[in-house]
C-alpha positions in Angstrom: -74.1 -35.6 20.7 -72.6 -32.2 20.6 -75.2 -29.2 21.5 -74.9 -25.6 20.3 -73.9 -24.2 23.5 -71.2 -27.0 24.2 -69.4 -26.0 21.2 -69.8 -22.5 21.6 -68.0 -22.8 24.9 -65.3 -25.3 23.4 -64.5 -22.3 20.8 -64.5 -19.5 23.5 -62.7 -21.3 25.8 -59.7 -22.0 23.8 -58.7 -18.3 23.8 -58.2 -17.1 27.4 -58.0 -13.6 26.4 -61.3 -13.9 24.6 -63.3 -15.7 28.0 -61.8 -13.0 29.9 -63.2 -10.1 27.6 -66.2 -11.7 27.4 -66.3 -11.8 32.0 -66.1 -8.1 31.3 -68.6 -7.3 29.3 -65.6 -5.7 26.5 -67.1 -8.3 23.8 -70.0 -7.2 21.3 -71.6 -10.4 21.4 -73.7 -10.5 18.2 -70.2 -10.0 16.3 -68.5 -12.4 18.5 -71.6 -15.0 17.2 -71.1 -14.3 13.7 -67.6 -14.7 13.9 -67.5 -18.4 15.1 -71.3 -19.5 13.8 -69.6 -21.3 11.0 -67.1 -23.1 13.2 -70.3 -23.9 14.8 -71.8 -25.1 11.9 -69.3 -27.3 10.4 -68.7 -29.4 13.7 -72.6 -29.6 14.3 -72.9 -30.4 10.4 -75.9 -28.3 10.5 -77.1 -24.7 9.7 -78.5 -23.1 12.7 -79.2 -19.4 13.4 -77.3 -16.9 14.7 -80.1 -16.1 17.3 -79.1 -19.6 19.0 -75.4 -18.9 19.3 -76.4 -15.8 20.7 -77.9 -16.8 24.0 -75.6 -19.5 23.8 -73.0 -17.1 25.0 -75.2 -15.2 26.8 -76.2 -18.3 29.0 -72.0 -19.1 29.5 -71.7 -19.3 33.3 -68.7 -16.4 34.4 -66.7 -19.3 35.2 -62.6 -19.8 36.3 -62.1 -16.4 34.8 -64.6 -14.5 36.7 -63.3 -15.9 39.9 -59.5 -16.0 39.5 -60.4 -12.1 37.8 -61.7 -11.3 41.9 -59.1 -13.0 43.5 -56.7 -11.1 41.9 -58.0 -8.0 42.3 -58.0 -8.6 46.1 -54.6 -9.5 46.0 -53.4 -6.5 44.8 -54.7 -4.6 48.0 -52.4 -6.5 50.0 -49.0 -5.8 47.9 -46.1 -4.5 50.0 -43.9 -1.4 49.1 -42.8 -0.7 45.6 -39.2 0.4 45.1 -38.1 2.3 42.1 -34.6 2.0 41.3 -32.7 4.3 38.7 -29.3 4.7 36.1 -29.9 0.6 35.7 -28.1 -1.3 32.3 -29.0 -4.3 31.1 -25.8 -6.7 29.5 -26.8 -9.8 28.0 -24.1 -12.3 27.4 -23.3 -15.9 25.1 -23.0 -18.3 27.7 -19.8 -19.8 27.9 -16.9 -22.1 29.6 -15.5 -18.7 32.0 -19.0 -16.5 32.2 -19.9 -18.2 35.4 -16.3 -17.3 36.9 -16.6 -13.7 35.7 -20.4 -14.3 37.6 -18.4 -15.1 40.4 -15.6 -12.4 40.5 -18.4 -9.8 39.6 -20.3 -11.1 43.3 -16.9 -10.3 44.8 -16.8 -7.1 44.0 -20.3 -6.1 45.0 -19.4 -6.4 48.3 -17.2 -3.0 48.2 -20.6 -1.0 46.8 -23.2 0.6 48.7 -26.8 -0.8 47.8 -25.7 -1.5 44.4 -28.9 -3.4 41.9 -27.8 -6.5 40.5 -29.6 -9.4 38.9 -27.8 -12.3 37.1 -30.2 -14.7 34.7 -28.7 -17.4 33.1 -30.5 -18.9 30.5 -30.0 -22.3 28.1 -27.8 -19.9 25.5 -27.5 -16.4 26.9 -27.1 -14.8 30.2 -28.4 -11.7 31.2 -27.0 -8.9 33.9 -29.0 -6.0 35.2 -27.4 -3.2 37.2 -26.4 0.1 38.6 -24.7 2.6 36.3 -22.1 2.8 39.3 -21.5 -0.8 38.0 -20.9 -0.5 34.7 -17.1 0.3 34.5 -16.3 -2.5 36.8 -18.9 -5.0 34.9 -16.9 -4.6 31.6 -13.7 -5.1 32.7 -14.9 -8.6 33.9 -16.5 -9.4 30.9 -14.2 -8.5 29.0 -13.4 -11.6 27.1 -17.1 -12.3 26.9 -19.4 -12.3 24.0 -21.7 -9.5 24.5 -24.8 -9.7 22.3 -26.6 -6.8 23.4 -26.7 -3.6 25.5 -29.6 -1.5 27.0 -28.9 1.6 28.8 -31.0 4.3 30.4 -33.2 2.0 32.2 -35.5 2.1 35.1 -37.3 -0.8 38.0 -40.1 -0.9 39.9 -39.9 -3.9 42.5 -43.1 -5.2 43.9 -43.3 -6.5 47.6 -45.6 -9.7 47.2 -47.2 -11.2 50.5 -46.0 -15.0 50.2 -49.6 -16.5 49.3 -48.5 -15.0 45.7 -47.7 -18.6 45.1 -51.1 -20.0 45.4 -52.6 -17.6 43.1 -52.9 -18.2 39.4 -52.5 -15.3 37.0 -50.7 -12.4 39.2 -48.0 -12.1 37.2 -50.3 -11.7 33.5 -52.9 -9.5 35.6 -49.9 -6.9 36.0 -48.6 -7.0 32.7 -51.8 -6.9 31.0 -52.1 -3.4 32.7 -49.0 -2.2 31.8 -49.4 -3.5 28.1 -52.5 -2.3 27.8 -51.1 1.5 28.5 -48.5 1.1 26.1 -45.5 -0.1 28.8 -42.8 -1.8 27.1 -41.4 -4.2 29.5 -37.6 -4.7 28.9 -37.1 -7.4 31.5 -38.8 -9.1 34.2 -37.1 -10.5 37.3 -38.8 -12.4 40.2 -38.5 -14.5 43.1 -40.4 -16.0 45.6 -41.8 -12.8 47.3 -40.8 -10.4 45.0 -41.4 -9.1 41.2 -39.8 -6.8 39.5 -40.1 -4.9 36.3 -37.4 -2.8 34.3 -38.5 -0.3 31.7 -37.0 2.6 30.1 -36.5 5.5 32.3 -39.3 7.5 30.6 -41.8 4.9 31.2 -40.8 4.5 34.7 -43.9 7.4 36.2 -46.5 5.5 34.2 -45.7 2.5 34.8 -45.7 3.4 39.1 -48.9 5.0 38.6 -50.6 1.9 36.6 -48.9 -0.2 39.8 -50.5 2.6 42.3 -53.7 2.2 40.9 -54.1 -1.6 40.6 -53.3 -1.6 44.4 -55.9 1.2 45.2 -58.1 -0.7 43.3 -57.4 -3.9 45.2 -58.1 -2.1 48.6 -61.3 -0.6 47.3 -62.9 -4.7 46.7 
Protein backbone atom coordinates (compact mmCIF):
# COMPACT_ATOMS: atom_id res chain seq x y z
CA UNK A 1 0.00 0.00 0.00
CA UNK A 2 1.07 3.32 -1.17
CA UNK A 3 2.24 5.85 1.81
CA UNK A 4 1.99 9.64 1.67
CA UNK A 5 5.64 10.17 1.38
CA UNK A 6 6.07 7.43 -1.44
CA UNK A 7 3.76 9.28 -3.56
CA UNK A 8 4.95 12.56 -2.84
CA UNK A 9 8.35 11.44 -4.02
CA UNK A 10 6.79 9.65 -7.20
CA UNK A 11 5.19 13.29 -8.07
CA UNK A 12 8.47 15.23 -7.41
CA UNK A 13 10.59 12.97 -8.99
CA UNK A 14 9.01 13.01 -12.33
CA UNK A 15 10.10 16.58 -12.91
CA UNK A 16 13.99 16.76 -12.69
CA UNK A 17 13.92 20.46 -12.69
CA UNK A 18 11.55 20.45 -9.77
CA UNK A 19 14.00 17.74 -7.50
CA UNK A 20 16.70 19.94 -8.34
CA UNK A 21 15.00 23.29 -7.03
CA UNK A 22 13.83 21.56 -4.29
CA UNK A 23 18.19 20.26 -3.44
CA UNK A 24 18.52 23.98 -3.47
CA UNK A 25 16.41 25.16 -1.24
CA UNK A 26 14.65 27.61 -4.47
CA UNK A 27 11.12 25.76 -3.67
CA UNK A 28 8.53 27.32 -1.15
CA UNK A 29 7.51 24.20 0.17
CA UNK A 30 4.07 24.84 1.71
CA UNK A 31 3.07 25.98 -1.98
CA UNK A 32 4.85 23.12 -3.54
CA UNK A 33 2.37 20.83 -1.00
CA UNK A 34 -0.63 22.50 -2.01
CA UNK A 35 0.07 22.29 -5.44
CA UNK A 36 0.22 18.33 -5.66
CA UNK A 37 -1.98 17.51 -2.25
CA UNK A 38 -4.73 16.60 -4.61
CA UNK A 39 -2.71 14.34 -6.88
CA UNK A 40 -1.97 12.97 -3.56
CA UNK A 41 -5.25 12.56 -2.68
CA UNK A 42 -6.75 10.93 -5.61
CA UNK A 43 -4.12 8.11 -5.83
CA UNK A 44 -4.32 7.52 -1.96
CA UNK A 45 -8.22 7.79 -2.34
CA UNK A 46 -8.13 9.60 0.84
CA UNK A 47 -8.24 13.28 2.20
CA UNK A 48 -5.22 13.87 4.28
CA UNK A 49 -3.79 17.24 5.42
CA UNK A 50 -1.52 19.36 4.06
CA UNK A 51 0.68 19.32 7.24
CA UNK A 52 1.54 15.55 6.20
CA UNK A 53 2.67 16.40 2.68
CA UNK A 54 4.62 18.88 4.21
CA UNK A 55 7.21 17.00 6.10
CA UNK A 56 6.73 14.56 3.56
CA UNK A 57 9.00 16.72 1.46
CA UNK A 58 10.77 17.88 4.10
CA UNK A 59 11.92 14.29 5.13
CA UNK A 60 12.97 13.55 1.00
CA UNK A 61 16.54 12.43 1.25
CA UNK A 62 18.89 15.12 -1.23
CA UNK A 63 19.29 12.11 -3.27
CA UNK A 64 20.97 11.60 -7.18
CA UNK A 65 20.48 15.31 -7.62
CA UNK A 66 22.32 16.46 -4.67
CA UNK A 67 25.24 14.31 -5.53
CA UNK A 68 25.55 14.58 -9.38
CA UNK A 69 24.77 18.75 -8.39
CA UNK A 70 28.54 18.37 -6.31
CA UNK A 71 30.12 16.46 -8.84
CA UNK A 72 29.57 18.80 -11.20
CA UNK A 73 30.47 21.60 -9.53
CA UNK A 74 33.92 20.03 -8.98
CA UNK A 75 34.24 19.33 -12.45
CA UNK A 76 34.03 22.66 -13.51
CA UNK A 77 37.33 23.56 -11.58
CA UNK A 78 39.17 21.31 -13.64
CA UNK A 79 38.02 22.70 -17.27
CA UNK A 80 40.83 23.53 -19.70
CA UNK A 81 41.22 26.90 -21.65
CA UNK A 82 38.27 28.54 -23.29
CA UNK A 83 38.73 29.89 -26.70
CA UNK A 84 36.52 32.60 -28.14
CA UNK A 85 36.34 32.69 -31.75
CA UNK A 86 34.75 35.70 -33.79
CA UNK A 87 33.07 36.96 -37.49
CA UNK A 88 31.50 33.14 -37.40
CA UNK A 89 28.16 32.30 -39.88
CA UNK A 90 26.02 29.66 -39.48
CA UNK A 91 24.52 28.01 -43.11
CA UNK A 92 22.10 25.36 -42.74
CA UNK A 93 21.44 23.19 -45.72
CA UNK A 94 18.52 20.44 -47.23
CA UNK A 95 20.42 17.40 -47.32
CA UNK A 96 20.80 16.14 -50.60
CA UNK A 97 22.35 13.56 -53.36
CA UNK A 98 25.70 16.33 -54.08
CA UNK A 99 25.82 18.21 -50.34
CA UNK A 100 28.29 15.58 -49.09
CA UNK A 101 30.61 16.32 -52.26
CA UNK A 102 30.34 20.03 -51.83
CA UNK A 103 31.28 18.82 -47.89
CA UNK A 104 34.14 17.40 -49.51
CA UNK A 105 35.41 20.07 -51.88
CA UNK A 106 34.71 22.67 -49.04
CA UNK A 107 37.51 20.30 -46.70
CA UNK A 108 39.73 20.88 -49.79
CA UNK A 109 39.85 24.17 -49.62
CA UNK A 110 40.45 24.69 -45.95
CA UNK A 111 43.64 23.55 -46.35
CA UNK A 112 44.85 26.97 -48.20
CA UNK A 113 43.31 29.08 -44.84
CA UNK A 114 45.12 30.02 -41.89
CA UNK A 115 43.22 28.66 -38.59
CA UNK A 116 40.06 29.02 -40.32
CA UNK A 117 36.62 27.66 -37.71
CA UNK A 118 34.66 25.13 -39.41
CA UNK A 119 32.13 22.66 -38.18
CA UNK A 120 29.95 20.49 -40.49
CA UNK A 121 26.66 18.67 -38.79
CA UNK A 122 24.68 16.54 -40.81
CA UNK A 123 21.52 15.70 -39.62
CA UNK A 124 18.49 13.11 -40.80
CA UNK A 125 17.03 16.21 -43.09
CA UNK A 126 19.28 19.22 -42.86
CA UNK A 127 22.89 19.88 -42.57
CA UNK A 128 24.37 22.53 -40.83
CA UNK A 129 27.90 24.62 -41.42
CA UNK A 130 29.49 26.93 -39.01
CA UNK A 131 32.41 29.18 -39.96
CA UNK A 132 34.76 32.05 -40.36
CA UNK A 133 33.58 35.15 -42.21
CA UNK A 134 36.89 34.72 -44.29
CA UNK A 135 34.89 31.56 -45.40
CA UNK A 136 31.97 32.76 -46.51
CA UNK A 137 32.67 33.83 -50.13
CA UNK A 138 34.25 30.52 -50.85
CA UNK A 139 31.37 28.48 -48.89
CA UNK A 140 28.72 29.89 -51.35
CA UNK A 141 30.22 29.31 -54.32
CA UNK A 142 30.21 25.53 -53.31
CA UNK A 143 26.91 25.45 -52.31
CA UNK A 144 25.73 26.99 -54.76
CA UNK A 145 23.26 24.52 -56.15
CA UNK A 146 22.21 23.72 -52.71
CA UNK A 147 19.09 24.40 -50.90
CA UNK A 148 19.77 26.80 -48.26
CA UNK A 149 17.11 27.07 -45.58
CA UNK A 150 18.54 29.48 -43.41
CA UNK A 151 21.40 31.94 -42.64
CA UNK A 152 22.82 33.46 -39.27
CA UNK A 153 25.40 35.95 -39.36
CA UNK A 154 27.22 38.02 -36.80
CA UNK A 155 28.00 35.26 -34.59
CA UNK A 156 30.32 34.40 -31.80
CA UNK A 157 31.99 30.78 -29.85
CA UNK A 158 33.24 29.97 -26.80
CA UNK A 159 34.99 26.40 -26.92
CA UNK A 160 35.46 24.63 -23.70
CA UNK A 161 38.59 22.37 -22.96
CA UNK A 162 36.95 19.28 -21.10
CA UNK A 163 39.41 16.86 -19.17
CA UNK A 164 38.37 13.36 -20.75
CA UNK A 165 36.47 12.03 -17.55
CA UNK A 166 33.70 14.47 -19.06
CA UNK A 167 32.33 11.20 -20.32
CA UNK A 168 31.66 9.59 -17.03
CA UNK A 169 29.78 12.45 -15.69
CA UNK A 170 26.09 12.84 -16.04
CA UNK A 171 24.60 16.27 -16.54
CA UNK A 172 27.71 18.58 -17.65
CA UNK A 173 26.39 19.52 -20.66
CA UNK A 174 22.59 20.75 -18.94
CA UNK A 175 24.61 22.18 -15.79
CA UNK A 176 26.27 24.73 -18.42
CA UNK A 177 23.36 25.62 -20.29
CA UNK A 178 21.21 26.03 -17.43
CA UNK A 179 23.56 28.87 -16.46
CA UNK A 180 23.61 30.48 -19.54
CA UNK A 181 19.69 30.17 -19.92
CA UNK A 182 19.19 31.25 -16.72
CA UNK A 183 21.03 34.82 -17.68
CA UNK A 184 19.09 35.16 -20.67
CA UNK A 185 21.90 33.45 -23.23
CA UNK A 186 20.39 32.46 -26.40
CA UNK A 187 22.33 29.57 -27.55
CA UNK A 188 22.33 29.47 -31.44
CA UNK A 189 24.15 26.15 -31.84
CA UNK A 190 26.03 23.75 -29.80
CA UNK A 191 28.87 21.59 -31.12
CA UNK A 192 30.84 18.96 -29.25
CA UNK A 193 33.16 16.11 -29.19
CA UNK A 194 34.80 13.96 -27.11
CA UNK A 195 36.96 16.53 -25.10
CA UNK A 196 35.60 19.44 -26.21
CA UNK A 197 32.19 21.66 -26.15
CA UNK A 198 31.42 24.52 -27.81
CA UNK A 199 28.86 27.13 -27.85
CA UNK A 200 27.93 29.84 -30.55
CA UNK A 201 25.89 32.90 -29.67
CA UNK A 202 25.43 36.16 -31.08
CA UNK A 203 28.30 38.41 -30.95
CA UNK A 204 26.75 40.60 -28.28
CA UNK A 205 26.14 37.83 -25.98
CA UNK A 206 29.59 36.56 -26.51
CA UNK A 207 31.22 38.82 -22.87
CA UNK A 208 28.31 37.32 -20.83
CA UNK A 209 28.29 34.36 -21.87
CA UNK A 210 32.55 34.10 -21.09
CA UNK A 211 31.95 35.53 -17.83
CA UNK A 212 28.93 33.00 -16.83
CA UNK A 213 31.72 30.21 -18.11
CA UNK A 214 34.59 32.21 -15.87
CA UNK A 215 32.52 32.06 -13.00
CA UNK A 216 31.16 28.38 -13.09
CA UNK A 217 34.99 27.45 -13.17
CA UNK A 218 35.97 29.74 -10.30
CA UNK A 219 33.32 28.39 -8.63
CA UNK A 220 34.39 24.84 -9.32
CA UNK A 221 37.99 25.59 -7.90
CA UNK A 222 36.52 27.25 -4.76
CA UNK A 223 34.61 23.37 -3.71
Amino acid sequence: MSSIGKVTEEIINRSPFLREALTENLINVSALARKIKPEIEDQLKKPIKEGAVIMSIKRMSPGYYHRINLKIKNFMGTLGDFLVRSDLEDFTFENSPTLTLCQAEMMKLLNDEQDPFYTFCHGVGESTIITSLSMKEKLQEVFKNEKLKSHTADLASITIKLPTVNTEISGIYYFILKHLAWEGINIVEVVSTSNEFTVVVHSNDIDAAFSVLMQLKKEGKEQ
